[in-house]
C-alpha positions as CSV (number, residue, x, y, z in Angstrom):
1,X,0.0,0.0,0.0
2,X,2.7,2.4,0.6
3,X,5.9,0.5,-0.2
4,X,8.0,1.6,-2.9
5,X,9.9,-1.6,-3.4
6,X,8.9,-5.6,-1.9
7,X,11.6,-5.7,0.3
8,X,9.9,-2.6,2.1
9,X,6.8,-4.3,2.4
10,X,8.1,-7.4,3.8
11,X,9.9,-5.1,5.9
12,X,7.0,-3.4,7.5
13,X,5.2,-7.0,7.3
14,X,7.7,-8.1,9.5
15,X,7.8,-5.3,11.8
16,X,4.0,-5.6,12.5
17,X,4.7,-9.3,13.1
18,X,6.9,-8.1,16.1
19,X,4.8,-5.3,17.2
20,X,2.0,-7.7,17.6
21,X,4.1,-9.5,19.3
22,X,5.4,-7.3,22.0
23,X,2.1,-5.9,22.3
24,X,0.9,-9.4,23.5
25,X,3.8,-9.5,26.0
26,X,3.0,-6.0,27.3
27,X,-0.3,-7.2,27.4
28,X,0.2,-10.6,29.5
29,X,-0.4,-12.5,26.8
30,X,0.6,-16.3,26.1
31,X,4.2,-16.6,24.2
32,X,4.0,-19.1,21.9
33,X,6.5,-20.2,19.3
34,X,5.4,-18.5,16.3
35,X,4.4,-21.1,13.1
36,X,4.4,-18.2,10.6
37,X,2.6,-15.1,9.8
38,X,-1.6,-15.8,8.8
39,X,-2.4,-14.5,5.2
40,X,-4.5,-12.0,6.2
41,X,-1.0,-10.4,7.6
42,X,0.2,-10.5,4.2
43,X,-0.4,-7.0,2.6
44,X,0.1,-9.0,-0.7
45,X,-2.9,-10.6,-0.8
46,X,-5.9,-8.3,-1.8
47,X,-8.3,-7.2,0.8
48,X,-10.6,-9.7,-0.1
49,X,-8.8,-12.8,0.7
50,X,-7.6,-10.9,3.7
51,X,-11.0,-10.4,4.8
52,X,-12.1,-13.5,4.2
53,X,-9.0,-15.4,5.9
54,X,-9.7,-13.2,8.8
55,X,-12.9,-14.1,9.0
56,X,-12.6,-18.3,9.0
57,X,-10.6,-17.5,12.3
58,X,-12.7,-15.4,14.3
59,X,-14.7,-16.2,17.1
60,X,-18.5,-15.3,17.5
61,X,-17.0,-13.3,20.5
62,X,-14.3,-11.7,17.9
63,X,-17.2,-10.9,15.8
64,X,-18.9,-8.7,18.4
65,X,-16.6,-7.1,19.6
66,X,-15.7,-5.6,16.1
67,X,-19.0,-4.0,16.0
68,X,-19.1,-2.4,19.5
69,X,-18.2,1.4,19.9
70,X,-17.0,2.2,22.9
71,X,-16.8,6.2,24.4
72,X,-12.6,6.4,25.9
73,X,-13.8,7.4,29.0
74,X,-15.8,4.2,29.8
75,X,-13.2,1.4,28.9
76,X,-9.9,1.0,29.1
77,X,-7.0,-0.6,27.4
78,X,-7.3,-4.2,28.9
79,X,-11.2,-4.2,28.2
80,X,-10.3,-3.2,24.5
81,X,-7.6,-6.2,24.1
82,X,-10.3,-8.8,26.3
83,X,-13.2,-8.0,24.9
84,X,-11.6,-7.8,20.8
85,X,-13.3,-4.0,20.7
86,X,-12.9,-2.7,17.3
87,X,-13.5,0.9,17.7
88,X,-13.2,3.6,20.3
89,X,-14.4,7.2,20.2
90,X,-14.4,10.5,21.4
91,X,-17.5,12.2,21.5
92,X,-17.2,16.1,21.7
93,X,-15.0,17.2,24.1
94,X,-14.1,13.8,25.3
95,X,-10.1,14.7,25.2
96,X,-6.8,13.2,26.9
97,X,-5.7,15.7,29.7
98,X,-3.5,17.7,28.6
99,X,-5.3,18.4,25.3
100,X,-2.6,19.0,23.3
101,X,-1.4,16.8,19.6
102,X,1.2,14.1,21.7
103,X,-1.5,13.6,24.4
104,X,-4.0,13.0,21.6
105,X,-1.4,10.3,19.7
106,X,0.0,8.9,22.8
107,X,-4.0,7.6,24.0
108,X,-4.4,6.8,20.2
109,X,-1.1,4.5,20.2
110,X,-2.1,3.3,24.0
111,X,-5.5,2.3,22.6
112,X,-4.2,0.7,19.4
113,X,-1.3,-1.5,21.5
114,X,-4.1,-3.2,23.6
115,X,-6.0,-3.8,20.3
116,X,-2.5,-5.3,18.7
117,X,-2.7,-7.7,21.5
118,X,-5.7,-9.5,21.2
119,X,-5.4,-13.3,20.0
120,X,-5.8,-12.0,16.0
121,X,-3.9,-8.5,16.3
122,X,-7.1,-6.6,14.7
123,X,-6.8,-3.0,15.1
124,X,-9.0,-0.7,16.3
125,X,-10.3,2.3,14.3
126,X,-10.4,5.5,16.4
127,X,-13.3,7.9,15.9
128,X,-14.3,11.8,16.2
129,X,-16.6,14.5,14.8
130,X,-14.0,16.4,13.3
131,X,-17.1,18.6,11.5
132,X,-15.0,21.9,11.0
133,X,-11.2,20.5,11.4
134,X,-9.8,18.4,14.2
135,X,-12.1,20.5,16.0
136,X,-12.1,18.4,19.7
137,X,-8.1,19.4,19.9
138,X,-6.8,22.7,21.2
139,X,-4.6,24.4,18.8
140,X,-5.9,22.6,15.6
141,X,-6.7,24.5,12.5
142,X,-11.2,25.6,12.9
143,X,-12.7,26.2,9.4
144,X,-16.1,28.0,8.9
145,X,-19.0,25.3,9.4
146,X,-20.8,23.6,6.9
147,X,-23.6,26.6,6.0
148,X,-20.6,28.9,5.4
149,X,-19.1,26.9,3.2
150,X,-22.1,25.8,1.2
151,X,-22.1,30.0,0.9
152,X,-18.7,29.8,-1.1
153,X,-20.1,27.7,-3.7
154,X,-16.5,26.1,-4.3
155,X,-15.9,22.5,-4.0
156,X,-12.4,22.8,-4.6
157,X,-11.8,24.8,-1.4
158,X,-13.6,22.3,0.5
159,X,-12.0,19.2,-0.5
160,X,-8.6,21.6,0.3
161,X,-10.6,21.8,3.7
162,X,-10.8,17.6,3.7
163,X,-7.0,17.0,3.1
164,X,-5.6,19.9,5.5
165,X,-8.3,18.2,8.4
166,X,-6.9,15.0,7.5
167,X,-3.3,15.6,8.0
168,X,-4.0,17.2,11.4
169,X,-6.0,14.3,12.3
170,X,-3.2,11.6,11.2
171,X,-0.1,13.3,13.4
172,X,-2.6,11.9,16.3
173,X,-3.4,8.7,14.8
174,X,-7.6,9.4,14.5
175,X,-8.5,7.4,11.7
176,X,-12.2,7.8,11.5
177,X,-14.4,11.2,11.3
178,X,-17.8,11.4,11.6
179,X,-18.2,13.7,8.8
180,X,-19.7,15.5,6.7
181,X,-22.7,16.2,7.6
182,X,-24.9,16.3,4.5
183,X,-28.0,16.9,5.5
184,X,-30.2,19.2,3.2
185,X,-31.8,21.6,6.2
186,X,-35.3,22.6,5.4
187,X,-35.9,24.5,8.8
188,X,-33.9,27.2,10.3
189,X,-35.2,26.2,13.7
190,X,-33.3,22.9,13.6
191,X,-30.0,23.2,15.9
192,X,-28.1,21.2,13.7
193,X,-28.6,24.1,10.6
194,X,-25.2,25.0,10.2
195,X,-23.9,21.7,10.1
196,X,-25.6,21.6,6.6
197,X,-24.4,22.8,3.1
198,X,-27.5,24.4,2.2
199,X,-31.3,23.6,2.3
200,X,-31.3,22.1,-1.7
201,X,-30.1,18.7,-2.3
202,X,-27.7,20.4,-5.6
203,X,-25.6,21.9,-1.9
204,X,-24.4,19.5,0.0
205,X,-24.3,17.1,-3.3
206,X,-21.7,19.1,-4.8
207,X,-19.6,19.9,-1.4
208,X,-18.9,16.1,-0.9
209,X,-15.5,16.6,-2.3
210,X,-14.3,17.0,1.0
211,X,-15.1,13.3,1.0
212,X,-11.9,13.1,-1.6
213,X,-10.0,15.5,0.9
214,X,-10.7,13.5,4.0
215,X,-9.8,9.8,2.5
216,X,-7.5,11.1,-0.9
217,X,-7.6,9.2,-4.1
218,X,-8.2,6.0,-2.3
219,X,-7.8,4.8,1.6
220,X,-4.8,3.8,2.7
221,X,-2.9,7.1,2.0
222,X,-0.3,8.5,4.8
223,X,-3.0,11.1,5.5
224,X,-6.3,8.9,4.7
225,X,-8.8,9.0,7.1
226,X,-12.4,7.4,6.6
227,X,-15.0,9.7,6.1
228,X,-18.5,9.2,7.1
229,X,-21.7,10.7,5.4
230,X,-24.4,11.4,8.2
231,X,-27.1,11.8,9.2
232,X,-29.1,9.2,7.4
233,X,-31.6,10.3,6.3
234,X,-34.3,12.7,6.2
235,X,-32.8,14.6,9.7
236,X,-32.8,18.0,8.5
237,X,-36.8,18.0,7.3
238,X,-38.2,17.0,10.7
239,X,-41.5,19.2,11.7
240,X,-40.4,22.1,13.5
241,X,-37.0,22.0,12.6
242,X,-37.0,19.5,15.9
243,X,-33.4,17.5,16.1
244,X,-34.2,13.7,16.2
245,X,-38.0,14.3,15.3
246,X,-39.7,12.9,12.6
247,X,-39.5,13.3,8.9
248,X,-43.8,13.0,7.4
249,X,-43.1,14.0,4.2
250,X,-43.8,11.1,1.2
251,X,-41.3,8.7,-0.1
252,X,-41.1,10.9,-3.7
253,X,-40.1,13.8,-1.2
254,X,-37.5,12.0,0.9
255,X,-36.0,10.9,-2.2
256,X,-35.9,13.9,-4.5
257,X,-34.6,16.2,-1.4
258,X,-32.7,14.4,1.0
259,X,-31.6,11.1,-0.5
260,X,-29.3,12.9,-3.3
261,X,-26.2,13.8,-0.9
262,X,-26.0,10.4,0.2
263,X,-26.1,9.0,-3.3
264,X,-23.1,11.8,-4.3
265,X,-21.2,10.5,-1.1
266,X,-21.3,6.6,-2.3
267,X,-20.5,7.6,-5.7
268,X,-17.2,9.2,-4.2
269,X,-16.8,6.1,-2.3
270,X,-17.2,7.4,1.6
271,X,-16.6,4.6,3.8
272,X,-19.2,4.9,6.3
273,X,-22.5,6.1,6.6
274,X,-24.0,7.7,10.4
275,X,-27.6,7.0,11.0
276,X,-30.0,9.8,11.7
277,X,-31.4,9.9,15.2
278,X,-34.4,10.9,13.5
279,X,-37.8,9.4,12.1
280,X,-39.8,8.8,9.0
281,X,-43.1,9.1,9.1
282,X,-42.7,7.3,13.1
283,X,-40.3,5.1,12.2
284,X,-37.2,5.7,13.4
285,X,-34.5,5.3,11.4
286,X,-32.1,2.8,13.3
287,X,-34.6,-0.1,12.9
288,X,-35.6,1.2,9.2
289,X,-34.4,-1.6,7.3
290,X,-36.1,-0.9,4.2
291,X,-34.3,2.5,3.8
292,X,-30.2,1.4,5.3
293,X,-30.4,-2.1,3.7
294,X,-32.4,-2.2,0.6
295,X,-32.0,1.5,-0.3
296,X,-28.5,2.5,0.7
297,X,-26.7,-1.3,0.4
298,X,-29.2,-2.2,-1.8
299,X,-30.2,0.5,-4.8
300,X,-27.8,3.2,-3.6
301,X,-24.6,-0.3,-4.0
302,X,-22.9,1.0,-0.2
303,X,-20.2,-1.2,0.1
304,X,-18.7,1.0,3.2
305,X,-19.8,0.2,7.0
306,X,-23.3,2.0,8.6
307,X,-22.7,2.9,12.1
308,X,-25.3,4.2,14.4
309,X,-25.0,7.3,16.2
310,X,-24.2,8.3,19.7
311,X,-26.7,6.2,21.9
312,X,-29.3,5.7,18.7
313,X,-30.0,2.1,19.2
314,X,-31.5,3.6,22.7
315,X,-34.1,5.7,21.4
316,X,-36.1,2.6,18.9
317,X,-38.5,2.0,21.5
318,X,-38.7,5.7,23.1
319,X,-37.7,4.5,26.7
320,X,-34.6,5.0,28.4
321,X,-31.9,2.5,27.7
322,X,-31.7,-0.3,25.1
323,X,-33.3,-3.9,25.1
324,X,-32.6,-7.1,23.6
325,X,-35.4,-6.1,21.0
326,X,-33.8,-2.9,20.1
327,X,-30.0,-4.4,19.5
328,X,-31.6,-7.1,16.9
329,X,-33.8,-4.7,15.1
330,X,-31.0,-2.0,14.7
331,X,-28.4,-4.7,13.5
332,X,-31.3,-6.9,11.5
333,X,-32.0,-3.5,9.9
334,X,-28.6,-2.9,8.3
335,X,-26.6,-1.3,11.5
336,X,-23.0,-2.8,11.2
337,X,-21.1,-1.3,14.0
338,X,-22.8,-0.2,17.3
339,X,-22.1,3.6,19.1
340,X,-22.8,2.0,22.2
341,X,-20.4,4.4,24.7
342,X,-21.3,3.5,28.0
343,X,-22.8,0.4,28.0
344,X,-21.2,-1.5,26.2
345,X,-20.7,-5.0,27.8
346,X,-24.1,-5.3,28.0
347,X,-24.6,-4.9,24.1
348,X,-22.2,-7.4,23.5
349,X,-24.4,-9.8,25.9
350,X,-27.8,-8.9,24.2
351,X,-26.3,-9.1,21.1
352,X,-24.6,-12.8,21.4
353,X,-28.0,-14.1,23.0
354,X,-30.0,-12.4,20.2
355,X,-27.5,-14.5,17.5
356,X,-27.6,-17.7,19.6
357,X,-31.5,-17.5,19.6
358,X,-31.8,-17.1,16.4
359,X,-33.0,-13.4,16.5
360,X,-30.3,-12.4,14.5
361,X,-29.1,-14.2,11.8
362,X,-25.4,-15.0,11.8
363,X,-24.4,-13.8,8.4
364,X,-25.7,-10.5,9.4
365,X,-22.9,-10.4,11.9
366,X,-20.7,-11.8,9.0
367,X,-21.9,-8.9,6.8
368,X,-21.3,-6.3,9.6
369,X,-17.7,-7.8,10.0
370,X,-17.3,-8.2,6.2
371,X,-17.6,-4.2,6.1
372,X,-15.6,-3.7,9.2
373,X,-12.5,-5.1,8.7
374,X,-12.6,-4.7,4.8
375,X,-12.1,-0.6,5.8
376,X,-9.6,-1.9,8.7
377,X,-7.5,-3.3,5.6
378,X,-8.4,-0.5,3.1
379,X,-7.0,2.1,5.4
380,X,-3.8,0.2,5.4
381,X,-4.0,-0.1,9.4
382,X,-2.7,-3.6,9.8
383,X,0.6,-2.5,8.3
384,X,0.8,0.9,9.8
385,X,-1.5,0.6,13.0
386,X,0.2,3.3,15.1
387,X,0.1,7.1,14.5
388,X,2.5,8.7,12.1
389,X,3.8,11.9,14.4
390,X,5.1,13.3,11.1
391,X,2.2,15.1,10.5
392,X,2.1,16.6,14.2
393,X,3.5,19.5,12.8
394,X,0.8,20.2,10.2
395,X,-1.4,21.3,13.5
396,X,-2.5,24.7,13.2
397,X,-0.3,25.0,10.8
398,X,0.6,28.7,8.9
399,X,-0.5,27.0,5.5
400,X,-3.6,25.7,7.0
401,X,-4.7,28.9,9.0
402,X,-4.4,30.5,5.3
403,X,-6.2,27.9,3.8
404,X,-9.1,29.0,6.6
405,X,-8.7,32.5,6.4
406,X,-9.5,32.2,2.6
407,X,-12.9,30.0,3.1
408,X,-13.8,32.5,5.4
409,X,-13.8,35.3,3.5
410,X,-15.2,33.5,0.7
411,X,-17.8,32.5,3.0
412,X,-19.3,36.3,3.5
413,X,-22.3,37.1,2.8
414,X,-23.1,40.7,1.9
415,X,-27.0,41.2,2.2
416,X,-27.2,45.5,2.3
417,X,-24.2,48.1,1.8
418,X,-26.4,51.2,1.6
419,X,-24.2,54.1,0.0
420,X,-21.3,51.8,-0.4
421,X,-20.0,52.2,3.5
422,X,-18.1,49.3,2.4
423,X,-15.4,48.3,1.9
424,X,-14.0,50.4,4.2
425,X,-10.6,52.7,3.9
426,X,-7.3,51.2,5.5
427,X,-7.0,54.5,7.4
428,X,-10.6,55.3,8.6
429,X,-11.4,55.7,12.0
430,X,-13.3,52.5,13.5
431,X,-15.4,51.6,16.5
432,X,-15.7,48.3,17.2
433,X,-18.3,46.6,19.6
434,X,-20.1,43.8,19.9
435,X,-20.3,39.9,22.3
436,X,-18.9,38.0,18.6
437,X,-15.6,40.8,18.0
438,X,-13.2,39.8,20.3
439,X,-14.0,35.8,21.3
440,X,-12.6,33.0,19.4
441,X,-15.7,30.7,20.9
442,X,-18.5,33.0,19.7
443,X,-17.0,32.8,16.4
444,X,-16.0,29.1,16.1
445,X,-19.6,28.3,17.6
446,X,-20.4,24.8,18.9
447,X,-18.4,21.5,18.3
448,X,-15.1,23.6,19.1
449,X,-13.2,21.9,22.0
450,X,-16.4,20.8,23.4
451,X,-19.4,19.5,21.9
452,X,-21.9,22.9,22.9
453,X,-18.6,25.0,22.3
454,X,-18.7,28.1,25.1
455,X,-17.3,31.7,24.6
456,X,-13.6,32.3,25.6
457,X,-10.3,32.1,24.3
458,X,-10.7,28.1,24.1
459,X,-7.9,27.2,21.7
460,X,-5.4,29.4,19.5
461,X,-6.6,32.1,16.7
462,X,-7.7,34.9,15.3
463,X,-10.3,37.0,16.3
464,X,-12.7,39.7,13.9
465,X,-11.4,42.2,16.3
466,X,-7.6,40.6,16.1
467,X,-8.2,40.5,12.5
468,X,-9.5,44.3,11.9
469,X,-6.8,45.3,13.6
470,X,-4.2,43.6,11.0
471,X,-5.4,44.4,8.1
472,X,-6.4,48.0,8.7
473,X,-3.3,50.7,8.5
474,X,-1.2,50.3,11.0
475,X,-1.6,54.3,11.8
476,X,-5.7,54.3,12.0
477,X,-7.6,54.4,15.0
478,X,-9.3,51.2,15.8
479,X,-11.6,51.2,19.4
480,X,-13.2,48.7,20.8
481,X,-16.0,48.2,23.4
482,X,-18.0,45.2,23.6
483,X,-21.3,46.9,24.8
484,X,-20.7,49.8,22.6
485,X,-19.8,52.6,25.2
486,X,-17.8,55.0,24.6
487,X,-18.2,55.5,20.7
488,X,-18.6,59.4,19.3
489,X,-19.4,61.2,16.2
490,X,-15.7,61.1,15.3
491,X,-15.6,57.8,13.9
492,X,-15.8,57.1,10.3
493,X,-17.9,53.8,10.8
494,X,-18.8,51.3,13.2
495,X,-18.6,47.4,13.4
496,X,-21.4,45.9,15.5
497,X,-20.1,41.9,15.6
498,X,-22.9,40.4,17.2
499,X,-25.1,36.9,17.0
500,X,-25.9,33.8,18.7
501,X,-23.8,31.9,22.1
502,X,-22.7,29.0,21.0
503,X,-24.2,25.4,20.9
504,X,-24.4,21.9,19.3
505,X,-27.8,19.9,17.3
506,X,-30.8,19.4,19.8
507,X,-29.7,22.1,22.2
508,X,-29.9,24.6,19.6
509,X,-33.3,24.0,18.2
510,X,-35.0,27.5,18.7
511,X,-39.2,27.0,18.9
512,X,-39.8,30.6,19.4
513,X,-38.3,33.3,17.5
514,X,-35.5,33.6,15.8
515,X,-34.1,37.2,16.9
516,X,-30.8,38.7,18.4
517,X,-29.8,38.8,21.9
518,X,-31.1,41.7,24.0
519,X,-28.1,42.9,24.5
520,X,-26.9,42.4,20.9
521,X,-29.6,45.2,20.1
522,X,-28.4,47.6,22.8
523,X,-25.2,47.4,21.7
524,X,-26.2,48.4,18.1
525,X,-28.3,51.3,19.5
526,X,-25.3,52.6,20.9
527,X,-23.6,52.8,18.0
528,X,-26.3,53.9,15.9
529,X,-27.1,57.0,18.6
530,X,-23.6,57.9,17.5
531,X,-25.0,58.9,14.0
532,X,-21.7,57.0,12.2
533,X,-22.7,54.3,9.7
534,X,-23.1,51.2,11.0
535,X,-22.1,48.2,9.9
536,X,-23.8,45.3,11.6
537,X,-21.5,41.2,11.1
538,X,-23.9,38.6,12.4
539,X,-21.8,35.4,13.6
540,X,-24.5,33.0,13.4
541,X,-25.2,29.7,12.8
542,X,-28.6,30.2,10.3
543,X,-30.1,32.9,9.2
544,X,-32.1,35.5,12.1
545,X,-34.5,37.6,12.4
546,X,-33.7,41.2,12.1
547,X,-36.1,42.6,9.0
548,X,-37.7,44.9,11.8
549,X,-33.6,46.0,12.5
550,X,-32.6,46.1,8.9
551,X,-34.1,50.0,7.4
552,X,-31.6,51.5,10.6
553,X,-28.7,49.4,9.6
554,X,-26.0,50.6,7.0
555,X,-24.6,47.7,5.9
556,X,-25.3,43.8,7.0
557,X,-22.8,40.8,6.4
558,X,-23.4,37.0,7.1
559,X,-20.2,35.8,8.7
560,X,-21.9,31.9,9.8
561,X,-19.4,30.6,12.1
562,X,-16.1,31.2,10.8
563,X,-13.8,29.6,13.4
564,X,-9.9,30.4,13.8
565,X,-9.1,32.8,11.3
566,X,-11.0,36.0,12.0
567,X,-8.7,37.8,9.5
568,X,-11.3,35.8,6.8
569,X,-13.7,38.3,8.0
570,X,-11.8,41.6,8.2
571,X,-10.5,41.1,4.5
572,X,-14.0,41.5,3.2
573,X,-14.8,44.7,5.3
574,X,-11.6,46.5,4.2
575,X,-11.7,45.4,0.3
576,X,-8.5,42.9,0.6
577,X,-11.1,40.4,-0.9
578,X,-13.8,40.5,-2.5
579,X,-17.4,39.3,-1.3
580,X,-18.4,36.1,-3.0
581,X,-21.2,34.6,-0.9
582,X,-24.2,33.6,-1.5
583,X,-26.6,32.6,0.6
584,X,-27.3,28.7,0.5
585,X,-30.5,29.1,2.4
586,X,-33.7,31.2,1.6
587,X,-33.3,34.4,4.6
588,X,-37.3,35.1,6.6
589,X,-38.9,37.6,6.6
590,X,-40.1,36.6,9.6
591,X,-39.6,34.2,12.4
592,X,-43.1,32.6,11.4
593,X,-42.2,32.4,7.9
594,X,-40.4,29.0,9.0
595,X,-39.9,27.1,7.3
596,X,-38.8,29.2,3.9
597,X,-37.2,27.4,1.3
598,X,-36.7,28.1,-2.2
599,X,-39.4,27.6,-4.6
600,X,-42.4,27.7,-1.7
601,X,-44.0,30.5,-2.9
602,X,-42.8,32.4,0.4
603,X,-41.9,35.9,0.1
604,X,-38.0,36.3,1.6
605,X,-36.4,39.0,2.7
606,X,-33.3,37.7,0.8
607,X,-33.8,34.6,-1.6
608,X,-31.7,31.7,-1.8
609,X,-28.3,32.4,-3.5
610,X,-28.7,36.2,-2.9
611,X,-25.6,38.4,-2.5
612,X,-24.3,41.8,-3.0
613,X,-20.6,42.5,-4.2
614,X,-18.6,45.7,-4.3
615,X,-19.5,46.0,-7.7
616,X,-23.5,46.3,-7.1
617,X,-25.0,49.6,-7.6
C-alpha cells in the first residue's frame, strides 16, 4: 500500500509481526513459538482474501466485539484487548488531559497497543466529529462550518478543507471522522442548521469533495482518514426543525430532497454512513431496514460500513436504555457497527443471545464484519497501525490557518451596503463593539473543543477584532467596546459583531423566534445614537431575524461561524477580498415564515443564493 519496493513491504510486514508480538507481551499475553505469519498479515494478498482469511478464524465473540463502539472514558486498554473491541471514540470534548497533539497520539497508540494484543492482532479504528477541522483538539486549525461553506459555492476549497483536516487528524493517529454532515436543512429552527451545506439537495451534493479531501484518491494514504456521510436520512426535514423528530413527508419527497447527498457520497466512495437519530413518518431510522439495507446497500450499491449514532439504538423503542429487541432490530435492519459508549458489555451480551436464539441471523454479523474489517484493511492499518507523528506538525499550521482564512472570506455574505460604507478605507477611524468581536468561541460556535462549544479564548486564533486590527493601517484608529460605550461622532464607521452563544444539534433547536440577543440590540443602539454608519456582522449559525432592524442598519454581512481565522472576515470589510457569498439558504422575513425554502411560494427577505458585491449599484 505504501511500499516503494517488496523488500519494504516485507519489511513493514515483519515489523508488524513483532509489534504484535510485543504488544501481546506488554499485554500478559501467552508466548507461543510463532508457526508463521496468517495471510491475512500479508499485505500482498488483496483485501478480499484478507478479509475472508480473517474471518474463517474469528470467534463469535471476535465478531462482536468488532462491531461495539465504545466512548474512551468508559473502557480501558485491557477491556479493549479482552473483549476484541474494534472501535473507540471520542465524543465532543471527550479529550486526553492535557489536550494538546502528543497527548492525543499517545492515548491513540495506547488504545491501538491493547487492540494489537488481542489473539488476532485486529486494530482498532479510532473515531471523532471532526465537522469543521480536528475540531475536539486545542490548537488545531477551525474552518467555517458547513452553511458557510455551502455560501462559497467552491468544491475545490472544500476538499482543500478535507485533506488539511486529515493531516492534522493523522499526526494523532484518529482514523475515522464522523463527517460530513450532508444533511439538506429545510428548517432554520433545527439546531443542527449549520452543520448543513444548504437547504437544496444540488448543496451538499456538490460539497462532498471534501469526502476526496478527507480519504484522498483511495484509503490507505499517509494522511487517509475514513469519512463518514451522516445523518441518514431525512434529519434535516423534521417538523419544527425538531433535532431527532420525525420526517412526514412522502417517499417521492424524501428521495428527490434528501436522499441525493448520500447517493453523491457513495459515488465518491465514503466509507461509512451515520444514521440519523431521526424518524420517518414514526419510524425511526435505526430499525428502518427498508431505507439502510435495501436502499442504501441495496439500490444506492454501499459497500462502506453504517454505524449508528451516539446512543441511537436507545431511542427505537422511546424509553430510556436499550433492550434485547432494540439491538436485533437496529443490527437486522442494516446497523453494522454499534455507538454503544457506556454500556457496552451489555450490548455485547444482548447481542450474542440475540444471534444464539436465532434473532439475528449470523451472516448479518458476517456482513457487519465483512464491512468492518474490509475498511480496517483498506485504510492500510494492519501494516501501519500506530500514529504517524510526522504530520504533528501540520497542526494549526501557517499553511492551513491561510487555507481557513481564505474559506472565510469566501464565506461572506453581503446582504445591504447602503451608500457603499463598504469596503471600508485602510485609514478610517473605526469603532468596534459587539459579544462575537473579540472571542474565538462566539465565532468558532459549537463542536469547538467541546461538543456545545462556550465563549472564551478556548484554543489558539484569530479574532474579527484581532483581525480588523491587522489588516487595517497600521496608523488608524481602531476602538473597541463590547457593549458599545464609549463611541462618538468622530468615527468614520462602526462594526457591530454580534449573534448567537454557541451550541451543538438538539440544544440549539430555537421553537420561538429567531431574533438577536437583548443585548446584541443595545449594543447596536449605541452605536447607531452615535450617527456614524453602521455596519452590523452577524456570527451565526442560520439565518435570524432582524427585517424589523434592517431600514436602521447601513450595511449587513453574514459571517456563519467562521472559526480560527477571524482575519477571513476583516479582509471583506476592508476590500482585501472581494465578497463572494451567497446565501445557501432562503433568509425570513419573519420568524413565522419557518420554514422558507426556495421555490415555496414564500416571500423572503433575501432569496436563496442572494448576494451583493462591491461592484453592485
Amino acid at each position: 500500500m505504501y511500499s516503494s519496493s517488496l523488500h519494504a513491504m516485507r519489511s513493514r510486514f515483519l515489523a508488524f509481526g513483532m509489534l504484535a508480538a510485543l504488544a501481546l507481551v506488554a499485554y500478559g499475553g501467552p508466548v507461543r513459538a510463532d508457526p508463521g505469519p496468517a495471510p491475512y498479515l500479508d499485505p500482498h494478498l488483496s483485501v478480499q482474501d484478507r478479509v475472508d482469511d480473517l474471518l474463517d478464524r474469528m470467534s463469535l465473540d471476535d465478531k462482536l466485539g468488532q462491531m461495539t463502539q465504545p466512548e474512551r472514558r468508559y473502557i480501558s486498554p485491557a477491556e479493549i484487548t479482552r473483549y476484541r473491541i474494534g472501535s473507540v471514540l471520542s465524543s465532543g470534548g471527550s479529550a486526553p488531559d492535557p489536550n494538546t497533539p502528543e497527548s492525543w497520539a499517545d492515548m491513540y497508540d495506547g488504545f491501538q497497543k491493547a487492540a494489537l494484543a488481542g489473539p488476532l492482532h485486529i486494530p482498532i479504528m479510532y473515531g471523532l466529529d471532526a465537522v469543521h477541522g480536528d475540531n475536539n483538539m486545542v490548537g488545531a486549525t477551525i474552518f467555517p462550518h458547513n452553511i458557510g461553506l455551502g455560501a462559497t459555492r467552491d468544491p475545490k476549497l472544500v476538499r482543500q478543507i478535507g485533506a488539511a483536516t486529515a493531516e492534522e487528524m493523522a499526526g494523532t493517529g484518529v482514523d475515522w471522522d464522523f463527517a460530513p454532515c450532508v444533511c439538506v436543512a429545510r428548517n432554520d429552527r433545527w439546531g443542527r442548521t449549520y452543520e448543513s451545506f444548504g437547504e437544496v439537495p444540488e448543496l451538499p451534493s456538490m460539497m462532498t469533495t471534501i469526502i476526496d479531501g478527507l480519504q484522498g484518491d483511495e484509503l490507505g494514504g499517509p494522511t487517509s482518514v475514513l469519512a463518514t456521510a451522516k445523518h441518514y436520512v431525512g434529519d434535516g426535514g423534521t417538523e419544527g426543525g425538531d433535532d431527532r423528530g420525525d420526517t412526514k413527508i412522502s417517499e417521492r419527497e424524501l428521495r428527490a430532497v434528501h436522499l441525493p447527498p448520500f447517493q453523491a457520497a457513495v459515488k465518491r466512495g465514503v466509507g461509512a454512513v451515520m444514521i440519523s437519530y431521526s424518524s420517518w413518518n414514526g419510524l425511526k431510522m435505526h430499525q428502518d431496514k427498508y431505507l439502510i439495507t435495501d436502499v442504501l446497500k441495496g439500490e444506492l450499491g454501499f459497500k462502506g460500513l453504517v454505524v449508528s449514532d451516539y446512543n441511537g439504538i436507545d431511542e427505537i423503542d422511546g424509553k430510556p436504555g436499550f433492550t434485547k429487541d432494540e439491538v436485533a432490530a437496529a443490527v437486522n435492519a442494516g446497523i453494522d457497527m454499534v455507538m454503544v459508549p457506556t454500556e457496552w458489555r451489555r450490548f455485547i451480551d444482548y447481542l450474542r443471545d440475540e444471534v444464539k436464539d436465532g434473532d439475528v441471523p449470523m451472516e448479518r454479523i458476517d456482513d457487519a464484519n465483512r464491512r468492518i474489517l474490509t475498511k480496517k484493511f483498506e485504510l492500510g492499518l494492519f501494516e501501519h497501525p500506530m500514529a504517524d507523528r510526522r504530520y504533528l506538525k501540520t497542526i494549526g499550521s501557517a499553511e492551513h490557518r491561510k487555507l481557513a482564512r481564505r474559506a472565510v472570506a469566501e464565506s461572506q455574505v453581503l446582504l445591504k451596503n447602503k451608500d457603499d460604507v463598504l469596503p471600508l478605507d485602510d485609514d478610517d477611524k473605526i469603532f468596534v463593539a459587539g459579544r462575537s468581536a473579540d472571542d474565538i468561541g462566539m465565532q468558532s460556535g459549537g463542536w469547538t473543543i467541546t461538543w456545545q462549544g462556550e465563549p472564551g479564548p478556548i484554543t489558539p486564533g484569530t479574532t474579527i477584532l484581532d483581525g480588523i486590527r491587522k489588516v487595517a493601517d497600521p496608523d488608524a484608529t481602531v476602538t473597541y467596546s463590547k457593549d458599545g460605550t464609549g463611541i462618538d461622532s468622530s468615527y468614520d464607521a462602526a462594526i457591530a459583531v454580534v449573534g448567537e452563544t454557541p451550541y451543538a444539534e438538539y440544544h440549539g433547536d430555537r421553537t420561538g423566534d429567531l431574533t438577536l440577543d437583548d443585548a446584541d440590540m443595545k449594543t447596536i443602539d449605541r452605536l447607531r445614537a452615535a450617527g456614524v454608519p453602521v455596519i452590523v456582522v452577524l456570527v451565526s449559525g442560520r439565518p435570524l431575524d432582524v427585517a424589523k432592524e434592517l431600514p436602521q442598519w447601513d450595511a449587513l454581512v453574514e459571517a456563519w461561524l467562521p472559526g480560527t481565522e477571524g482575519e477571513g472576515v476583516a479582509d471583506v470589510l476592508y476590500g482585501d477580498a472581494d465578497p463572494r457569498g451567497k446565501l445557501p439558504v432562503t433568509w425570513m422575513r419573519s420568524s413565522d415564515q419557518e420554514p422558507i425554502n426556495k421555490g415555496d411560494g414564500k416571500k423572503p427577505l433575501f432569496p436563496f443564493g442572494y448576494g451583493l458585491t462591491y461592484d453592485d449599484d
